[in-house]
C-alpha positions as CSV (number, residue, x, y, z in Angstrom):
1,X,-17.5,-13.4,-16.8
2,X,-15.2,-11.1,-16.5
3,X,-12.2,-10.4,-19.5
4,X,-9.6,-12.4,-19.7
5,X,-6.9,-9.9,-20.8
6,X,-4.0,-12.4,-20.7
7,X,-5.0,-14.7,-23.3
8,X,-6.6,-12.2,-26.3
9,X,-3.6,-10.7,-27.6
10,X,-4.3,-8.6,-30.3
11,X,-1.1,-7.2,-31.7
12,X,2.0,-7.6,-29.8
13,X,5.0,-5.6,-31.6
14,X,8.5,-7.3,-31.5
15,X,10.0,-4.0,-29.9
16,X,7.1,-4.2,-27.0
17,X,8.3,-8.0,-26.6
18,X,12.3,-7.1,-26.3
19,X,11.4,-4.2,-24.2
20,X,9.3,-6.8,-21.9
21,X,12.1,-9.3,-21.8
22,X,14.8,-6.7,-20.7
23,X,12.4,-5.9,-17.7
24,X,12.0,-9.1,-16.8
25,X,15.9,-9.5,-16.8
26,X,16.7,-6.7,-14.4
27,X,15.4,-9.1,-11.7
28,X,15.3,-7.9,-8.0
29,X,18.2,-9.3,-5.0
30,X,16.5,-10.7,-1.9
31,X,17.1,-12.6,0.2
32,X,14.5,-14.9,2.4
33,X,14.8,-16.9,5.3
34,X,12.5,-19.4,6.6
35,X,12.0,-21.0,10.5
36,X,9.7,-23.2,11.6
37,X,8.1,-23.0,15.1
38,X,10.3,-26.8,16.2
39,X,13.4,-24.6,15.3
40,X,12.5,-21.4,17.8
41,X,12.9,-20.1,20.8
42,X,9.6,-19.2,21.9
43,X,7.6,-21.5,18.8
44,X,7.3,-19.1,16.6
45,X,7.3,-19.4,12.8
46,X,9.7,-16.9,11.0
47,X,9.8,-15.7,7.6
48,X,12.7,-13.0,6.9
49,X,12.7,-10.6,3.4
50,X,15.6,-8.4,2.5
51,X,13.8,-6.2,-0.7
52,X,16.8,-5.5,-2.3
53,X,16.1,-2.9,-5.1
54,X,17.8,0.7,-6.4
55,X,14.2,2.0,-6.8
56,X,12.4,0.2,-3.5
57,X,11.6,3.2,-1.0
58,X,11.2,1.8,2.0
59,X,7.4,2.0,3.5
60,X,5.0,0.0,5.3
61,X,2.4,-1.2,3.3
62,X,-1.6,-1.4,4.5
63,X,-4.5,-2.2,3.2
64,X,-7.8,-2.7,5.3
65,X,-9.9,-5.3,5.1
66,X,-13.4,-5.3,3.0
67,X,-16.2,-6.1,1.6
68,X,-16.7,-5.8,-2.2
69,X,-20.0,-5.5,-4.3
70,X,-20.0,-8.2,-7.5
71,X,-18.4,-7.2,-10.1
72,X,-15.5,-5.1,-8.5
73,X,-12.1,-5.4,-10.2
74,X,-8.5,-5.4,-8.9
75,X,-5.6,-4.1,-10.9
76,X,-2.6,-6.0,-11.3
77,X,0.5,-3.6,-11.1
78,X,4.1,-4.6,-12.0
79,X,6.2,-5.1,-9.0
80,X,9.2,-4.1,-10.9
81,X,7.7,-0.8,-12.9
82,X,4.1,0.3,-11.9
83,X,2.4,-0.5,-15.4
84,X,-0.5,-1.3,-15.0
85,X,-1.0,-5.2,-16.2
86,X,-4.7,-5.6,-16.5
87,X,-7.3,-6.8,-14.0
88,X,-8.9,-9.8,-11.6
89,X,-12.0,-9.7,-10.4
90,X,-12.3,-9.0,-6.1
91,X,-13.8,-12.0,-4.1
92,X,-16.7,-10.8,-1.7
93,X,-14.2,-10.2,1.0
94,X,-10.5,-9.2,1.2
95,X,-8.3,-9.3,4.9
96,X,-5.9,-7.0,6.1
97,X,-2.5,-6.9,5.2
98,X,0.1,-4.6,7.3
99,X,3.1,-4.7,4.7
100,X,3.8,-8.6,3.8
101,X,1.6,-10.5,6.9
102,X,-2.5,-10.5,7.1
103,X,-5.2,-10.5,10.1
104,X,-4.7,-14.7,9.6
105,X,-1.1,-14.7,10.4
106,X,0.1,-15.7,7.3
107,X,3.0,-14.3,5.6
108,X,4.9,-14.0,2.2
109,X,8.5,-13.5,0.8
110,X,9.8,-13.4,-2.3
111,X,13.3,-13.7,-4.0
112,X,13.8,-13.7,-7.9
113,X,15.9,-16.0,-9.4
114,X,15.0,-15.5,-13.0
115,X,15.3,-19.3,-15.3
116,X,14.8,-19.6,-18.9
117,X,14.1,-16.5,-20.3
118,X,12.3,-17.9,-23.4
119,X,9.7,-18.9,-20.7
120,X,8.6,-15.2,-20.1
121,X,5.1,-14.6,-21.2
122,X,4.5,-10.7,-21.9
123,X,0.9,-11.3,-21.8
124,X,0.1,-12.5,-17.9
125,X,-2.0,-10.2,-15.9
126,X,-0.5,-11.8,-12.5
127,X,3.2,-10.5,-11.9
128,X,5.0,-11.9,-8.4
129,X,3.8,-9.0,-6.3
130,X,0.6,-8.9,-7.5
131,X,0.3,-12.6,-6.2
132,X,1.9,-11.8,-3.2
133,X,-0.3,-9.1,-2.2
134,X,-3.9,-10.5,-3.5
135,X,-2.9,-14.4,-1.8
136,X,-2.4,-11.8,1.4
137,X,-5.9,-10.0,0.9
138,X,-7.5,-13.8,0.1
139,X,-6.2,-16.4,2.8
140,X,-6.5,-17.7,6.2
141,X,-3.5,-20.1,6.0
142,X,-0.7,-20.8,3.7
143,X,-1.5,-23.7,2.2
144,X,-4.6,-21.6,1.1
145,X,-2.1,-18.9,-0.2
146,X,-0.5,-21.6,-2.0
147,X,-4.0,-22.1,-4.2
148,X,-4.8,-19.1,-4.8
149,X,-1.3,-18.1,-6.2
150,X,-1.6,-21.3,-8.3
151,X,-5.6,-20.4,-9.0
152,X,-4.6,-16.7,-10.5
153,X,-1.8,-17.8,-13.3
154,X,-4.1,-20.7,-14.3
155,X,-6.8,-17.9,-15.1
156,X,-5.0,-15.2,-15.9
157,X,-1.2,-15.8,-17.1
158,X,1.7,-15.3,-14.5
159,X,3.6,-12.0,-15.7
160,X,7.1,-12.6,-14.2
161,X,9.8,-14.8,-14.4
162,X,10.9,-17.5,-12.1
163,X,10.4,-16.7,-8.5
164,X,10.6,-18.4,-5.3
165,X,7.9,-16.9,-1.9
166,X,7.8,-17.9,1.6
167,X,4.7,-18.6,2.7
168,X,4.1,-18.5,6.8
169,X,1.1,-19.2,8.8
170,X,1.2,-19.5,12.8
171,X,1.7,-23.4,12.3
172,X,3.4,-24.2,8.7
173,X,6.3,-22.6,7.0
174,X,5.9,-23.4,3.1
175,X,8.6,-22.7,0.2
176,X,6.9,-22.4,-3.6
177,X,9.1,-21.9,-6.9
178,X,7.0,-20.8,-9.8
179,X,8.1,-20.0,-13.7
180,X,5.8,-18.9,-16.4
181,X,6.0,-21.1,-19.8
182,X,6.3,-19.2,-22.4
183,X,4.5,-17.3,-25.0
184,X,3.6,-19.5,-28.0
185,X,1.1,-17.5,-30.3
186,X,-1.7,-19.6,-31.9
187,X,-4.4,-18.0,-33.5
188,X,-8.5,-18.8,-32.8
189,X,-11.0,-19.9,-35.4
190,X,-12.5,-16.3,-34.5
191,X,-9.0,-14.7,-35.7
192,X,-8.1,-13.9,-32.1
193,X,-4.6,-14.6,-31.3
194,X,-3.9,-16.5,-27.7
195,X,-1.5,-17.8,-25.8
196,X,-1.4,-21.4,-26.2
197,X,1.3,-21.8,-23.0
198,X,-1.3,-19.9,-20.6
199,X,-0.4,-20.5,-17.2
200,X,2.7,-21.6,-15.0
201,X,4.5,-24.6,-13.5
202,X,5.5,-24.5,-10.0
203,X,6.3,-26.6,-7.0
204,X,5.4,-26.5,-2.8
205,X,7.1,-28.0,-0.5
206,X,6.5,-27.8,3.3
207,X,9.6,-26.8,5.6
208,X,9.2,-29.8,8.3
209,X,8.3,-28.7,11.8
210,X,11.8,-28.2,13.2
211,X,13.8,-27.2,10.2
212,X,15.2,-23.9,8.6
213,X,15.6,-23.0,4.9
214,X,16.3,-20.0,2.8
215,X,16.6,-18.7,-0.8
216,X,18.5,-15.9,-2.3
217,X,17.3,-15.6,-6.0
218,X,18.5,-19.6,-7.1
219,X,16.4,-22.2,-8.1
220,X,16.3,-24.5,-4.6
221,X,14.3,-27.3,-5.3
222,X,15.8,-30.2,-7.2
223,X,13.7,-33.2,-6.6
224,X,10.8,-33.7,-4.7
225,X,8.2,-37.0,-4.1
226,X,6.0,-37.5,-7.0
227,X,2.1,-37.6,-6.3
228,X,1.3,-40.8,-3.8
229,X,-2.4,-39.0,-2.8
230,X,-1.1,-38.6,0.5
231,X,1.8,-36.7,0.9
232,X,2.4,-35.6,-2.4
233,X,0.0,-34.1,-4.2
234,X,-1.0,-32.2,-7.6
235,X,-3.2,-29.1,-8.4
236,X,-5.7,-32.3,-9.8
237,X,-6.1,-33.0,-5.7
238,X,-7.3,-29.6,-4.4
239,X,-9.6,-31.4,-2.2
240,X,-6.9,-33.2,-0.7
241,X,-4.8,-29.6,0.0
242,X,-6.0,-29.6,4.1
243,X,-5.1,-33.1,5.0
244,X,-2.3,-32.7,7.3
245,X,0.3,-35.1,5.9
246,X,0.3,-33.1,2.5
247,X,4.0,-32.0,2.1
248,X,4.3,-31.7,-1.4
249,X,2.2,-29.8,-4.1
250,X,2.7,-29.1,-7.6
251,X,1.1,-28.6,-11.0
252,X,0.6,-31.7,-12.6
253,X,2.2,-30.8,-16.2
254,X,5.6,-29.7,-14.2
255,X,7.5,-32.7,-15.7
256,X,5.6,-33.1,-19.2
257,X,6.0,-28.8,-20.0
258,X,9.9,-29.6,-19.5
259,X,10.1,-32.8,-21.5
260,X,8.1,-30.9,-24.3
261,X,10.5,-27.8,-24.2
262,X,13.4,-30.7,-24.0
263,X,14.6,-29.2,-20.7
264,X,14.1,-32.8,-19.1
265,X,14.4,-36.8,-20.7
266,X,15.1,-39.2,-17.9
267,X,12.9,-40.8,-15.7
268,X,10.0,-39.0,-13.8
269,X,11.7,-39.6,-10.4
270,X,14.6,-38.0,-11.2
271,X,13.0,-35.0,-12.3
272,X,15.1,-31.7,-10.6
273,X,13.2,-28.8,-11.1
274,X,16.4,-26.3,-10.5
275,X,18.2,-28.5,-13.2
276,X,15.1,-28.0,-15.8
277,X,14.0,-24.6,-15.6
278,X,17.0,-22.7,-13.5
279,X,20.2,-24.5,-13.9
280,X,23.0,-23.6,-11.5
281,X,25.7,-21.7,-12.7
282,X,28.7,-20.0,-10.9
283,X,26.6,-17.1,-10.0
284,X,23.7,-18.8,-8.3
285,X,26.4,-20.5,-6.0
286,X,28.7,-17.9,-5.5
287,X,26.2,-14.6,-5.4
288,X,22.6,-16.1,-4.3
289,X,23.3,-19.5,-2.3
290,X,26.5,-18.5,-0.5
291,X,24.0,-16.5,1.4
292,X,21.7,-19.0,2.2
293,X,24.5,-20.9,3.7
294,X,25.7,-18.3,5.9
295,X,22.7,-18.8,7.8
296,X,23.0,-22.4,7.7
297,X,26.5,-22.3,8.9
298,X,25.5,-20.3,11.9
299,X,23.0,-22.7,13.2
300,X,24.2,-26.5,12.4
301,X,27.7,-28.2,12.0
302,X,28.6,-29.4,8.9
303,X,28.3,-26.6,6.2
304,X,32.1,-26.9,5.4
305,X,30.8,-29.9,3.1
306,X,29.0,-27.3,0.8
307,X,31.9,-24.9,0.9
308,X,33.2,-25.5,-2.5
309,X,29.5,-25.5,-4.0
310,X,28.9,-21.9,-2.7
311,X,31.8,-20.5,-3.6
312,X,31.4,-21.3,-7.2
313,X,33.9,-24.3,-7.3
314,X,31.9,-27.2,-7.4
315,X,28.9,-26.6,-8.6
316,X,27.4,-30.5,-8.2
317,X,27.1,-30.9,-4.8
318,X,24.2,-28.6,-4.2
319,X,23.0,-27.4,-0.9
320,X,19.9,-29.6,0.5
321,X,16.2,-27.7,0.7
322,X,16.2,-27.6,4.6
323,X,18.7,-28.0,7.1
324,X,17.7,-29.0,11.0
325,X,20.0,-26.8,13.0
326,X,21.5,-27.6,15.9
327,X,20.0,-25.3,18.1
328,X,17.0,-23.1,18.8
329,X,16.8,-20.0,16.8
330,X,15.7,-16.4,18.5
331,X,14.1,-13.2,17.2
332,X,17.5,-11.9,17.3
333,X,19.2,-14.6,15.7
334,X,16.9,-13.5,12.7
335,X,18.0,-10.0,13.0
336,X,21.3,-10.7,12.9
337,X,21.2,-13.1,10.2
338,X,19.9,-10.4,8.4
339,X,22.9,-8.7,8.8
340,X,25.6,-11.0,7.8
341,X,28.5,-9.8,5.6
342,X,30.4,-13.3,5.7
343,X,32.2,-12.3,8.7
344,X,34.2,-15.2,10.9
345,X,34.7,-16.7,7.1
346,X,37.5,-15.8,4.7
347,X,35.1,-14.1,2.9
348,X,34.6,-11.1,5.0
349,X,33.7,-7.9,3.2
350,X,35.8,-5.7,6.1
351,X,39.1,-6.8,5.6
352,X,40.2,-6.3,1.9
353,X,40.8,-3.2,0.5
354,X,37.3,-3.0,-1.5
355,X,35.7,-1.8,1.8
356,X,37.2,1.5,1.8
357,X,40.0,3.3,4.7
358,X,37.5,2.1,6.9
359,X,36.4,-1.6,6.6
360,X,33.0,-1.5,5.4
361,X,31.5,-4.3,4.6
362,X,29.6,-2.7,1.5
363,X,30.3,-2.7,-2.6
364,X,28.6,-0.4,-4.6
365,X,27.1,-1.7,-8.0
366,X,27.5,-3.1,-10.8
367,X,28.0,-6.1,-9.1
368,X,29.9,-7.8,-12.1
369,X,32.8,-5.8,-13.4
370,X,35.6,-5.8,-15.6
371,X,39.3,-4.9,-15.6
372,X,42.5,-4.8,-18.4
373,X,40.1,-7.3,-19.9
374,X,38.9,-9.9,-17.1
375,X,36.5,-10.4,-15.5
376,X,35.0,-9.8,-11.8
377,X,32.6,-9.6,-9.3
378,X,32.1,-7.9,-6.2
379,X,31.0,-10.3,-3.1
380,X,27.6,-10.0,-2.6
381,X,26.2,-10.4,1.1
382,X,22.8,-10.8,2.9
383,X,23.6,-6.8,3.9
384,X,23.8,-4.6,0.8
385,X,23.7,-0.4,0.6
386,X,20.5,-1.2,-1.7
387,X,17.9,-2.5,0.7
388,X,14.2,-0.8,0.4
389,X,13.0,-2.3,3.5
390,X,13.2,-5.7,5.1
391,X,11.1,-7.3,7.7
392,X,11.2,-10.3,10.0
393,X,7.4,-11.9,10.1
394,X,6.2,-13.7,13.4
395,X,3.2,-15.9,13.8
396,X,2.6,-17.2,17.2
397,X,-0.1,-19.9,17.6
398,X,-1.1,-19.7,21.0
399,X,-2.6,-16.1,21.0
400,X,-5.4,-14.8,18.9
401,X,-4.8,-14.0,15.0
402,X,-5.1,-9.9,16.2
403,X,-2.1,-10.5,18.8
404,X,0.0,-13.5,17.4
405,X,1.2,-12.0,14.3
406,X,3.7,-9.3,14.3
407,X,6.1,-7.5,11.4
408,X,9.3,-6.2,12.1
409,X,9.9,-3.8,10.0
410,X,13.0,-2.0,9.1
411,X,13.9,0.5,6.3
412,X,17.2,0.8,4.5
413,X,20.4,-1.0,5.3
414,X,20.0,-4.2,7.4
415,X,22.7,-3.5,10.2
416,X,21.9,0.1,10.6
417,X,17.9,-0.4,10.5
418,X,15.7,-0.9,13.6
419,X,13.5,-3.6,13.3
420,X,10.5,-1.9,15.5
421,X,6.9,-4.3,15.9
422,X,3.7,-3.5,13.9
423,X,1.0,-6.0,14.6
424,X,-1.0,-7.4,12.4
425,X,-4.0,-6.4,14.0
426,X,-3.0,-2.5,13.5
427,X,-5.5,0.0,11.9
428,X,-3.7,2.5,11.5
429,X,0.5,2.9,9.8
430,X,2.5,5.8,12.0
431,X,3.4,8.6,9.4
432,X,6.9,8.1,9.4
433,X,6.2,4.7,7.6
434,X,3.0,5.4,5.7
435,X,3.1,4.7,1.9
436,X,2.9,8.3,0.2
437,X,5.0,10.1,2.9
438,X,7.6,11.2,0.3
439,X,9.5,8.8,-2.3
440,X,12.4,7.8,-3.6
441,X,12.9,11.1,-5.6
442,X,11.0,13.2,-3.2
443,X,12.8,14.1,0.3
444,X,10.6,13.8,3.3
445,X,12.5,14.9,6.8
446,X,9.6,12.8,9.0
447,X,10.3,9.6,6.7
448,X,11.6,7.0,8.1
449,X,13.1,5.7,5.0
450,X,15.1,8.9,4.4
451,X,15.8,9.4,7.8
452,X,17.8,6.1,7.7
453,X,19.6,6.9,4.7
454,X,20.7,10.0,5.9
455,X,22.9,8.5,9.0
456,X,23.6,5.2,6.9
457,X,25.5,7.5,4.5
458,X,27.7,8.6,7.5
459,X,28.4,5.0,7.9
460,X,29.6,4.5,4.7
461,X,32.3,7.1,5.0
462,X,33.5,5.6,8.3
463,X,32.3,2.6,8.9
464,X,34.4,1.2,11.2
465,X,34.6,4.5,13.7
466,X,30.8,4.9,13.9
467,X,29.4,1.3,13.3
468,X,29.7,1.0,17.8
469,X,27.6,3.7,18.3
470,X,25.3,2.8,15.9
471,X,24.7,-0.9,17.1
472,X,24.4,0.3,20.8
473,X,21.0,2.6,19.8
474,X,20.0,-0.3,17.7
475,X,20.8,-3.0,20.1
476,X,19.0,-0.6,23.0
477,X,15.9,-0.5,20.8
478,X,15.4,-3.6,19.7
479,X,16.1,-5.3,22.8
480,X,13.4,-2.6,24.6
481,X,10.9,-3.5,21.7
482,X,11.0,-7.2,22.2
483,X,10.4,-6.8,26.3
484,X,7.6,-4.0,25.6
485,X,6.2,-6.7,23.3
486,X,6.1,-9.3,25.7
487,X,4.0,-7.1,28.1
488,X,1.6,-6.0,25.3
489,X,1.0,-9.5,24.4
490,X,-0.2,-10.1,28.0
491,X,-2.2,-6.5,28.2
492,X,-3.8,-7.2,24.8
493,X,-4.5,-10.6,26.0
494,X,-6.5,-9.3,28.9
495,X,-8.1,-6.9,26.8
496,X,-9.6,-9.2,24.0
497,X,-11.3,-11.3,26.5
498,X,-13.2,-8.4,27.2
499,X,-13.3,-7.0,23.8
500,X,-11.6,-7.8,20.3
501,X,-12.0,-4.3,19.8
502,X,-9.8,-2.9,22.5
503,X,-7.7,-5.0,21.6
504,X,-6.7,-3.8,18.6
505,X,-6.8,-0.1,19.3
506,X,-4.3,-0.7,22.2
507,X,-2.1,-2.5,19.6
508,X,-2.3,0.1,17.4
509,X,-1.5,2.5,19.6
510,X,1.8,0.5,20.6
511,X,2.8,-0.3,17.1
512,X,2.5,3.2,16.0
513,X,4.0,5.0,19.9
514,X,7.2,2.3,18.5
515,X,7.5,3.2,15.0
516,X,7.3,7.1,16.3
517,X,10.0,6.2,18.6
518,X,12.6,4.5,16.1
519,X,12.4,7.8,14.3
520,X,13.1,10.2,16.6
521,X,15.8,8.4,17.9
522,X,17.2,7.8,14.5
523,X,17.2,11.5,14.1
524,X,18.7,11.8,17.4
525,X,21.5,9.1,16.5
526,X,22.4,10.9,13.2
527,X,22.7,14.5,15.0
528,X,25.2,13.3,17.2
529,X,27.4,10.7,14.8
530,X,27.7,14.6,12.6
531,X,29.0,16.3,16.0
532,X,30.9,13.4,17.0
533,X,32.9,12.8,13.5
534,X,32.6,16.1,12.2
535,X,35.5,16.6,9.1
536,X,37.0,13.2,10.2
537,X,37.7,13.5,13.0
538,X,36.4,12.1,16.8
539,X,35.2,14.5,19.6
540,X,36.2,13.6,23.0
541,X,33.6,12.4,25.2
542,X,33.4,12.1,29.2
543,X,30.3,11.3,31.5
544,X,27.9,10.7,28.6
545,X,28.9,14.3,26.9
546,X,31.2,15.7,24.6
547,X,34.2,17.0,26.3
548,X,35.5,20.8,27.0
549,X,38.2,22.2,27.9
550,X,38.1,24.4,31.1
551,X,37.6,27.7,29.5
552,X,34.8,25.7,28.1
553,X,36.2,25.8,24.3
554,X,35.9,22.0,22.9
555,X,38.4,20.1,23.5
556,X,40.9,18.7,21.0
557,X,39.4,16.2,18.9
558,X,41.2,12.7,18.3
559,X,42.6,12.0,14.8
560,X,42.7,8.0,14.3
561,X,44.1,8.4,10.7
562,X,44.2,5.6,8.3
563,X,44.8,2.0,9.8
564,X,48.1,0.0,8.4
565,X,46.8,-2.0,5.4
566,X,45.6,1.1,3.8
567,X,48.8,2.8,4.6
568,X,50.4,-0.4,3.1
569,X,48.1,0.0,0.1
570,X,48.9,3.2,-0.7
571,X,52.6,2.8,-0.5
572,X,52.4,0.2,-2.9
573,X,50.7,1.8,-5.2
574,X,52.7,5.3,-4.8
575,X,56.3,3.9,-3.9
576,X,58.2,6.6,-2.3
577,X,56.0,9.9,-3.7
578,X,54.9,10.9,0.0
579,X,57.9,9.5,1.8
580,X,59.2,12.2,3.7
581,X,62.7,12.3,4.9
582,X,64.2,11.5,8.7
């Protein structure tokens, strides 16, 4: 049997504890979103994840498939800080995984959202990306994800704090909170001292076909049906886990852990899971769920109800789970919701004077602030300067595994990425997106992560002047990509009948000819934004090229200037000091 290494804790110093805690409170912004195939376009399942980190670089992650002799190990790796954690043992067989979806289609997403912090337990093995990544290597189908994140804490301690993943396949879309319980020292017989709050509590609950949800680092499940044996079910009714009706799962101590910690008294039915071991405040409205509504408002009528609730004014009428929109949602509905800055609202990030000369929608950290004593906060939207990488997953059920699921995959800011298609399938990650091709201290000019952030800090400058020609590359490319997918469905189609293997290396070669694409047109795109809006100003352009005078000297640039509200703020502030006279 292999070592336990969460539960034997020999000496843990109150200095290691404090320094553990303070880790576990510099929790990671994301944001997911979550379709169901009833709610598509084409009957697709979508899961969306914005990794929104200061120290993500932005890289596609893959790990082949294989076979493992007994007694091989895995190390467990901190999402949040690369320590080493301790180790799991490796099944006889592990699947592919090309950044967050696996050979099986199925797909994961995470967003912190943090809880009771007296419920951290410094001694789990199994942090949230850990689980992520090993319920990737290990599962044909979400609901088998489900188990074997819930397997892992119950062995070997769950090493974060609360978190909320979703969980794709090509026909369910799940959403799972989990929080760890606590470290409560009790010492063996044999002198050993162990954690007698092993383990986590968590909840599942399946997204009904037709349906769209999404988390931003709150708590978002309040109540749920108990066990029945049929619908609802506990981890005591594993063998039950396949039967189709199954909607709910949780561990069976959910309710009893928060009555013992006195998080909970009423009556089991009106058990609220957010309310126990995350309770709202104004910031998981106003900063986390406010962005789960703008998604909701795009789709379905209605949202106005929840207005005051996501804008920190009302915090008891709580957004429901799931929302059924109103119509059917498209690949580039996703993209786009991806890059929402609360524009059409009252809310938008462009038009106050926190966005700079040049209405950009982004605010630079800290996010909570203070002034002459008071305090504030800057809005925080889907779209933030901090993005590592985000992705949109796709499973498709009516092609193979190999061809059905797809991840597009972007790098740095959502709405001046290009979310370009790497199957699942893939054998190979293009260079300009392989893990290792520089980091986030080391430079690397064939990176796409770097090559991104170099243009997007053009756009930050002058947002509004270059934003067009950004979106028209972007638009161009995505658009192309989703038409070139169609057709390599259909030629990879054609070729797995003949041979699973061909397959593949034709997908392969399309996912990788795409991602070397989006770079070199990236590079392209930021060579011409520094010719076009060199020292502030705008190059005339005629015919597709930048204009000349007929001596063939350039030709005099434009010189927009500031627009009016800034002019407005600056007299204010400045009264007459740069009035000039008439």
């Amino acid at each position: 049997m292999p070592q336990k290494e969460n539960i034997i804790v020999k000496h843990i110093k109150p200095l290691t504890l404090i320094a553990l805690l303070a880790a576990f409170n510099a929790a990671q912004a994301c944001t997911n979103f979550l379709i169901t195939k009833g709610a598509t376009v084409d009957g697709s399942n979508f899961i969306s994840y914005c990794a929104d980190s200061h120290i993500r670089y932005g890289e596609l992650y893959f790990t082949p498939a294989a076979d493992w002799p007994a007694g091989s190990m895995r190390v467990c790796y901190d999402r949040g800080t690369n320590r080493p954690r301790g180790s799991v043992p490796q099944p006889s067989h592990t699947y592919q995984v090309v950044g967050y979806i696996n050979e099986n289609q199925v797909a994961l997403g995470e967003t912190t959202f943090g809880g009771r912090e007296e419920l951290i337990d410094p001694t789990g093995i199994v942090d949230y990306g850990s689980l992520m990544f090993i319920a990737l290597e290990r599962s044909t189908s979400a609901r088998e994800a489900i188990k074997v994140m819930a397997d892992l804490v119950e062995e070997y301690g769950y090493g974060s704090d609360g978190e909320s993943f979703s969980i794709s396949d090509a026909n369910e879309v799940w959403y799972m909170e989990i929080m760890p319980k606590g470290y409560t020292p009790q010492v063996t017989k044999t002198g050993d001292t162990i954690n007698a709050d092993h383990g986590a509590v968590w909840v599942a609950i399946r997204i009904p076909d037709g349906y769209v949800s999404g988390h931003a680092n709150a708590a978002r499940i309040t109540t749920f049906p108990l066990r029945d044996g049929k619908t609802s079910i506990t981890d005591k009714d594993w063998k039950k886990l396949y039967n189709e009706q199954v909607e709910v799962i949780y561990k069976h101590d959910v309710i009893d852990f928060a009555r013992r910690k006195g998080y909970f008294s009423g009556k089991d039915k009106d058990f609220d899971f957010s309310a126990a071991y995350a309770p709202v405040d104004f910031s998981a409205a106003r900063i986390c769920d406010l962005r789960v509504w703008t998604m909701f408002n795009k789709v379905c009528d209605g949202m106005d109800e929840y207005w005051d609730y996501v804008t920190g004014k009302d915090l008891t009428h709580r957004m429901p789970l799931y929302v059924k929109p109103d119509r059917k949602i498209s690949l580039s509905d996703m993209m786009g919701f991806q890059r929402d800055h609360f524009q059409g609202t009252e809310l938008d990030k462009t038009q106050d004077v926190g966005g700079n000369p040049f209405g950009s929608p982004f605010r630079y950290n800290p996010l909570y602030w203070e002034y002459d004593g008071q305090p504030y906060f800057n809005e925080r939207s889907i779209e933030v300067v901090q993005t590592g990488f985000s992705f949109i997953a796709q499973s498709r059920s009516w092609l193979p595994n190999p061809i059905g699921g797809i991840i597009w995959f972007g790098v740095d800011d959502t709405n001046s990425t290009v979310y370009t298609p790497f199957y699942c399938s893939i054998t190979e990650v293009p260079i300009e997106y392989r893990v290792g091709n520089g980091d986030m201290l080391t430079y690397s000019d064939n990176a796409a992560f770097w090559v991104f952030n170099r243009l997007a800090h053009f756009k930050y400058l002058f947002y509004n002047r270059v934003i067009g020609d950004i979106q028209a590359v972007q638009n161009e490319l995505e658009s192309g990509y989703q038409e070139q997918v169609n057709y390599a469905d259909n030629r990879a189609l054609g070729l797995y009948e003949q041979d699973p293997h061909m397959a593949i290396a034709y997908l392969t070669d399309f996912s990788n000819q795409a991602g070397h694409n989006t770079v070199a047109t990236w590079k392209e795109l930021d060579n011409y934004l520094l010719v076009k809006y060199l020292d502030s100003n705008v190059k005339q352009e005629e015919n597709g090229e930048f204009k000349r005078n007929g001596y063939g000297y350039p030709a005099r640039p434009m010189q927009p200037g500031y627009p009016d509200t800034w002019k407005k703020a600056v007299i204010e502030q400045t009264g007459d000091r740069f009035r000039r006279p008439k």
